[in-house]
LOMI-778044 format. One record per residue (C-alpha): residue in one letter; residue number from 1; y negated, x negated, z. Coordinates in pm, 1 decimal, padded with zeros to 6 digits. Layout:
// residues N
+------+-----+----------+----------+----------+
: rest :  nr :       c2 :       c1 :       c3 :
+------+-----+----------+----------+----------+
:    A : NUM :        Y :        X :        Z :
...
+------+-----+----------+----------+----------+
***
This chain:
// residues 165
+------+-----+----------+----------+----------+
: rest :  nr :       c2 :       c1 :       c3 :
+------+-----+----------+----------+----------+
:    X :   1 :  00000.0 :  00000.0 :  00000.0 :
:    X :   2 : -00224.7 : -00262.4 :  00090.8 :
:    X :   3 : -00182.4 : -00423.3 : -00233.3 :
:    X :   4 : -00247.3 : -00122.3 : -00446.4 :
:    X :   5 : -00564.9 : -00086.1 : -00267.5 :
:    X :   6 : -00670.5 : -00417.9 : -00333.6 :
:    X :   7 : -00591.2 : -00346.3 : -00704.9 :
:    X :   8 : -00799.4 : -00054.5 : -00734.3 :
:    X :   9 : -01057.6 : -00227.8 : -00565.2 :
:    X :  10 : -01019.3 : -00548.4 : -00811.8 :
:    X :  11 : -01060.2 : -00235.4 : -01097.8 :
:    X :  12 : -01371.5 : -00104.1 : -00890.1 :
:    X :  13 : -01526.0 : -00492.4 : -00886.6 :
:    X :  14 : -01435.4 : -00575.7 : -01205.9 :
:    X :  15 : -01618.3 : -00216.6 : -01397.6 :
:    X :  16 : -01878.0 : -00291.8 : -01143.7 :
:    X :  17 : -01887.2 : -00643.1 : -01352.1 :
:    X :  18 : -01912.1 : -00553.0 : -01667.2 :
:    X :  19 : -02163.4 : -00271.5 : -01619.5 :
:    X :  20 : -02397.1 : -00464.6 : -01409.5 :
:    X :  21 : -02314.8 : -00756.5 : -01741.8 :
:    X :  22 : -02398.8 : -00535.8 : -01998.2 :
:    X :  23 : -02685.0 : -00357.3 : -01857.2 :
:    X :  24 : -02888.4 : -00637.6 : -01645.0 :
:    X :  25 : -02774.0 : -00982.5 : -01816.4 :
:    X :  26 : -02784.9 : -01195.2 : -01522.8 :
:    X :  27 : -02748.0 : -00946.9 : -01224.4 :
:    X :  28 : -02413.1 : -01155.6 : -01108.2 :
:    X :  29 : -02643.3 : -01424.1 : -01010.5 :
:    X :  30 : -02768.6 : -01186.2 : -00795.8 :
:    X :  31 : -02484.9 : -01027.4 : -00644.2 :
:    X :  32 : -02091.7 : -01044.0 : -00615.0 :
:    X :  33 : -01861.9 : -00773.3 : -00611.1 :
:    X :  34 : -01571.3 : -00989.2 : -00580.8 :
:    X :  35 : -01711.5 : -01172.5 : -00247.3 :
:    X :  36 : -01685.8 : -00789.3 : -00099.6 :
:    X :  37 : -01351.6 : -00715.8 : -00207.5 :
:    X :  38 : -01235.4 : -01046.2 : -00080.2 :
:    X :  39 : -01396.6 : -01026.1 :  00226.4 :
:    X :  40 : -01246.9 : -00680.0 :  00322.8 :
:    X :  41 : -00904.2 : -00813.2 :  00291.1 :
:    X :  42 : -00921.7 : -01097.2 :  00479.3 :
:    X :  43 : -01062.2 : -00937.7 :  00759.6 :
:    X :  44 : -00705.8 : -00784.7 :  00833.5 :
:    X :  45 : -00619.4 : -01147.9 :  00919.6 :
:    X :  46 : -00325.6 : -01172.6 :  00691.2 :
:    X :  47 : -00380.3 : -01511.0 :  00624.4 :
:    X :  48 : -00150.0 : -01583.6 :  00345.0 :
:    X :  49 : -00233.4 : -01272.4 :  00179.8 :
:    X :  50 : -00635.0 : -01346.0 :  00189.8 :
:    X :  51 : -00537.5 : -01651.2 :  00004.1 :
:    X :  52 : -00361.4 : -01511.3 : -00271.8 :
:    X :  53 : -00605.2 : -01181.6 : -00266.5 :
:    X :  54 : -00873.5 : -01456.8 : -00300.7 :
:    X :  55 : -00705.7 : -01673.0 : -00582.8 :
:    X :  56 : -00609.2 : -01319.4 : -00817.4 :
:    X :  57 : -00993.6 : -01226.9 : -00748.4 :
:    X :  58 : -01126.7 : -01553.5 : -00856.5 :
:    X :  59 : -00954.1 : -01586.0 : -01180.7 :
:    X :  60 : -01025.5 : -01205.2 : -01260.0 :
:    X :  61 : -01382.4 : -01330.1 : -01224.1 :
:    X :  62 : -01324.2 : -01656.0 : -01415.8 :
:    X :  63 : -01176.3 : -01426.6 : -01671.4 :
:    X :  64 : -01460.0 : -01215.4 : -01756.7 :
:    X :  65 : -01744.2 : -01512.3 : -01691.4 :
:    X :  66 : -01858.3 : -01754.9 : -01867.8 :
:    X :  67 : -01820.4 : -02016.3 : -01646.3 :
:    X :  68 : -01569.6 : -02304.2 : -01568.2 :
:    X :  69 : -01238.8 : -02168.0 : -01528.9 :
:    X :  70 : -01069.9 : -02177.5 : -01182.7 :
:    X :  71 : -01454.3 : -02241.1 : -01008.6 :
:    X :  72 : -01439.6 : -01905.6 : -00884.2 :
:    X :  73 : -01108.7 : -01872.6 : -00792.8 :
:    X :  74 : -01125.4 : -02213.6 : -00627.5 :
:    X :  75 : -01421.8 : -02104.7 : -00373.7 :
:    X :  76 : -01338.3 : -01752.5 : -00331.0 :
:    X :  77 : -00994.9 : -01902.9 : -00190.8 :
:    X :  78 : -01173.7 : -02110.3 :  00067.2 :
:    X :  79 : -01375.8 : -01801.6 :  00157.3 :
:    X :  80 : -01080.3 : -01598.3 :  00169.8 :
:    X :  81 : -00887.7 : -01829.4 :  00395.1 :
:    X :  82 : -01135.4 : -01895.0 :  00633.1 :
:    X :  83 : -01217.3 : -01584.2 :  00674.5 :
:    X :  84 : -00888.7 : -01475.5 :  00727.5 :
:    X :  85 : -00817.1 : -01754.5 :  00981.5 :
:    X :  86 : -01096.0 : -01694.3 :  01157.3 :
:    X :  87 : -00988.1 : -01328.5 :  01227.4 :
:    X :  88 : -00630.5 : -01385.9 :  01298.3 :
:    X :  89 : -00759.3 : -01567.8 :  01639.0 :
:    X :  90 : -01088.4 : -01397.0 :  01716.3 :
:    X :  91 : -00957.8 : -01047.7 :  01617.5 :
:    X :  92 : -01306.7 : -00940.2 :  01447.8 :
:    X :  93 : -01356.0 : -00545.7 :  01463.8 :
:    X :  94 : -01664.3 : -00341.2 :  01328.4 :
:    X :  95 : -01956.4 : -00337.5 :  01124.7 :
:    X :  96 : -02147.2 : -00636.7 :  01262.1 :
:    X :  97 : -01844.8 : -00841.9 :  01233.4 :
:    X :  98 : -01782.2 : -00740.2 :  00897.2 :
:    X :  99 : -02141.3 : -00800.3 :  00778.8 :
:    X : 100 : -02141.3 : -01159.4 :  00954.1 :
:    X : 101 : -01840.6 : -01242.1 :  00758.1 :
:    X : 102 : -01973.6 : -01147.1 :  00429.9 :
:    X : 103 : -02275.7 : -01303.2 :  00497.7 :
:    X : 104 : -02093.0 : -01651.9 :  00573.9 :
:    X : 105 : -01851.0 : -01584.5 :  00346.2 :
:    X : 106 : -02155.4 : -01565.6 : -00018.0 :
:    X : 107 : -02293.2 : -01836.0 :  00159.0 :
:    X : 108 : -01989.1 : -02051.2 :  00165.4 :
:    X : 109 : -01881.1 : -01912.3 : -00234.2 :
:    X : 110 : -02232.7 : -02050.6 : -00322.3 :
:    X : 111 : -02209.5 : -02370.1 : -00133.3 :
:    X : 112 : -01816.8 : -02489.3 : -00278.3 :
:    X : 113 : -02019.0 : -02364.4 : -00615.6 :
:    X : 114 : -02292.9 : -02595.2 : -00606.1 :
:    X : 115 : -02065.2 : -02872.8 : -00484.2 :
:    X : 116 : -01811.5 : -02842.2 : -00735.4 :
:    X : 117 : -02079.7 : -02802.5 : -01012.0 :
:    X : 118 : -02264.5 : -03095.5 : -00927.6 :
:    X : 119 : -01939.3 : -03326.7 : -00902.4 :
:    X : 120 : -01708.2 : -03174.4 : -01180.7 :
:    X : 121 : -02021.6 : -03121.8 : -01413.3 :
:    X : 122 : -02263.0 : -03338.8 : -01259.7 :
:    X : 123 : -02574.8 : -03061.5 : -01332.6 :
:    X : 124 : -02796.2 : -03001.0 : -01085.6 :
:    X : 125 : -02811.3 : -02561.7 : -01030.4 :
:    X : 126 : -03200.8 : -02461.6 : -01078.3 :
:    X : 127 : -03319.0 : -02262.0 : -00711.6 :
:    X : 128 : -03020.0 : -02316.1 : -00572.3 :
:    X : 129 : -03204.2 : -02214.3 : -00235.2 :
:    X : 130 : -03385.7 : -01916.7 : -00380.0 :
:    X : 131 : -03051.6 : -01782.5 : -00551.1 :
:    X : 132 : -02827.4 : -01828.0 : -00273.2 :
:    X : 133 : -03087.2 : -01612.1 : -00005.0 :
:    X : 134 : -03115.0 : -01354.0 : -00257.9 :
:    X : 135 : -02768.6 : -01326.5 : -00360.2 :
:    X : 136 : -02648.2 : -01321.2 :  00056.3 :
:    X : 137 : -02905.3 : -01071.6 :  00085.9 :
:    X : 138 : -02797.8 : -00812.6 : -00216.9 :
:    X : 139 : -02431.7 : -00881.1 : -00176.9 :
:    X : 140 : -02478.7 : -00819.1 :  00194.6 :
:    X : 141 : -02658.5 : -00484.9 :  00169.4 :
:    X : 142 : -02416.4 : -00344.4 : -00094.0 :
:    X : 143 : -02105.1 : -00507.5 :  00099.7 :
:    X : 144 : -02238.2 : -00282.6 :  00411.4 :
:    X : 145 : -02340.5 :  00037.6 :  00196.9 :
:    X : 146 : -01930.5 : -00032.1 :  00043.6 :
:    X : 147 : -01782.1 : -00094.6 :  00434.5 :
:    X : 148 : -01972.6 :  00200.8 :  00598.0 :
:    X : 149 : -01855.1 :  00433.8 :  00262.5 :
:    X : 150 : -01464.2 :  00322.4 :  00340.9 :
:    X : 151 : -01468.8 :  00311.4 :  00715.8 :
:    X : 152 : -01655.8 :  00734.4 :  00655.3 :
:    X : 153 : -01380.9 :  00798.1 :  00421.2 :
:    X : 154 : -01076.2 :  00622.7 :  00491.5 :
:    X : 155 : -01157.4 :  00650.5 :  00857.0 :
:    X : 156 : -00977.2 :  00300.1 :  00961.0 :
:    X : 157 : -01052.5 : -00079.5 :  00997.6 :
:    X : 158 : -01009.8 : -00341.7 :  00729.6 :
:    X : 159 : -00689.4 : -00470.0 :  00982.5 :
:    X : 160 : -00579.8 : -00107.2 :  00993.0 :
:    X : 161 : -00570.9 : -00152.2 :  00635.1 :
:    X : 162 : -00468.1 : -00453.8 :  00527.6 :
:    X : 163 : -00202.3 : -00585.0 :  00827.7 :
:    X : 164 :  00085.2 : -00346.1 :  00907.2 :
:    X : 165 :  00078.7 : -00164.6 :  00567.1 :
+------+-----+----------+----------+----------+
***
């Protein structure tokens, strides 16, 4: 069950994608769908599962970008797992925990970015700083309007969700 939602939601993230593409050119460097999705299944604290959830969400994302291939995959692992090992041993429950983890979680993506840009390509990303406090900010404020929409609806907890399913 678990993995059916995360498929739907990989559907959701990936229309979301290529609307937001289509429409508004360069809206994903403004926001991340798949940071969300990723996010929301680690915080079960499955950690093996966060790592593949993050790896299948990165290369969906490599798939339809135009950037390197495996860049996204690569850092949305490393989010994935430490959010996901972070929760397994402080048992993070609620809203503010959720929005702390996205929050860390785009600024980390961005971060294993930048770093793997500037060694594997050696270019330098243009307001790195600028991007990165806009994109937390947008990502985080859609990430809560998406968490407070499931948690209305579904009426459980991303662990509820994600862990004994």
């Amino acid at each position: 069950m678990r993995w059916l939602r995360f498929a739907i939601g990989l559907l959701i993230a990936l229309t979301l994608h290529s609307l937001l593409d289509s429409f508004f050119p360069n809206a994903l460097a403004f926001f991340n769908p798949y940071v969300i999705l990723v996010v929301y299944y680690a915080m079960g604290g499955n950690v093996f599962g966060a790592i593949i959830a993050g790896v299948i969400a990165g290369l969906v994302q490599d798939a339809f970008s135009s950037s390197m291939f495996g860049l996204h995959a690569f850092s949305l692992t490393v989010c994935a797992y430490i959010v996901a090992y972070i929760n397994s041993r402080l048992s993070l429950r609620g809203t503010f925990a959720f929005g702390a983890c996205l929050a860390g979680a785009v600024i980390v993506n961005e971060l294993v970015i930048y770093i793997l840009v500037n060694i594997l390509l050696r270019q330098r990303i243009e307001m790195f700083e600028q991007g990165l406090l806009v994109k937390t900010i947008f990502t985080l404020i859609f990430g809560m309007f998406v968490y407070q929409l499931l948690a209305l609806f579904l009426r459980e907890e991303p662990a509820e969700a994600t862990r004994f399913s």
